[in-house]
C-alpha positions as CSV (number, residue, x, y, z in Angstrom):
1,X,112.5,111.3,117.2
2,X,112.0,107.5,117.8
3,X,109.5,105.1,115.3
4,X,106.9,103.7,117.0
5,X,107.8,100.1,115.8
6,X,108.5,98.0,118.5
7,X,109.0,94.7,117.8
8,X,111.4,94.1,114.4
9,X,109.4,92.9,111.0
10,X,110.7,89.6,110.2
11,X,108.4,89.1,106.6
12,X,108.0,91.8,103.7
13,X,104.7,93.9,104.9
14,X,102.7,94.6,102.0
15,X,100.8,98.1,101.1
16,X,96.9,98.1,102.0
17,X,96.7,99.6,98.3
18,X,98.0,97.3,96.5
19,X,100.5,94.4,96.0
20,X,103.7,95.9,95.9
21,X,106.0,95.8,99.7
22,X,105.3,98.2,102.1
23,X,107.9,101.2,102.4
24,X,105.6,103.7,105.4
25,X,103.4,103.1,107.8
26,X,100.7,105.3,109.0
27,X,99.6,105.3,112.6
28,X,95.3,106.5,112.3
29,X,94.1,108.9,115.2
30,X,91.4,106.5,117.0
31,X,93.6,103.4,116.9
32,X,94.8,101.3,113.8
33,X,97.6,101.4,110.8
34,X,97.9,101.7,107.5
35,X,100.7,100.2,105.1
36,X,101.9,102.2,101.8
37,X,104.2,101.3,99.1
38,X,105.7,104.4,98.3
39,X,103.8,105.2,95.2
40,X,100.3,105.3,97.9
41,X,102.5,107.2,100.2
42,X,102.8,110.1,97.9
43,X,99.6,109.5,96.8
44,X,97.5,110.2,100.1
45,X,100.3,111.8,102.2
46,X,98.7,114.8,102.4
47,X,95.1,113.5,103.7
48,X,97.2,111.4,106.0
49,X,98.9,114.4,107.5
50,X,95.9,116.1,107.2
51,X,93.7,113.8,109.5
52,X,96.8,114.0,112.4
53,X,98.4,110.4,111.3
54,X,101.8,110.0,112.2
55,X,103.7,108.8,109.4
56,X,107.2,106.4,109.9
57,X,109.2,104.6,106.8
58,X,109.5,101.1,107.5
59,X,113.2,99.6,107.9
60,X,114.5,98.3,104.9
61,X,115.7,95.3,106.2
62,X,112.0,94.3,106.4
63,X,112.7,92.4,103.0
64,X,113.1,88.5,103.2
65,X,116.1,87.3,101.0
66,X,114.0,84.5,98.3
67,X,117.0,83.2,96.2
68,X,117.0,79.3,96.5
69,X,120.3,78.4,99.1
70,X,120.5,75.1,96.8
71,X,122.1,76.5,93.7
């Protein structure tokens, strides 16, 4: 089985929870998405699955690289 992501993620996604980087991402029955850090992921997977969401992990090369090049 294939993700739904299409198109590649070039900046960190963040989690529709809270601050931390986005590590799944739910697709909603009716339309939409929903981010999760891993901690929310755990936390509602099972209302997720519940509700017929189809659930993916993000690519990890999502991450942008922040170290300053000039040092």
């Amino acid at each position: 089985m294939t993700s739904p992501i299409t198109a590649p993620l070039t900046t960190p996604q963040r989690c529709d929870r809270c601050v931390a980087r986005a590590a799944f991402v739910a697709h909603v029955p009716g339309g939409g998405e929903l981010l999760f850090c891993g901690h929310h992921h755990r936390r509602h997977r099972e209302g997720l699955l519940a509700s017929g969401a189809l659930v993916w992990p993000l690519p990890v090369d999502v991450a942008v690289d922040t170290r300053d090049d000039a040092a």
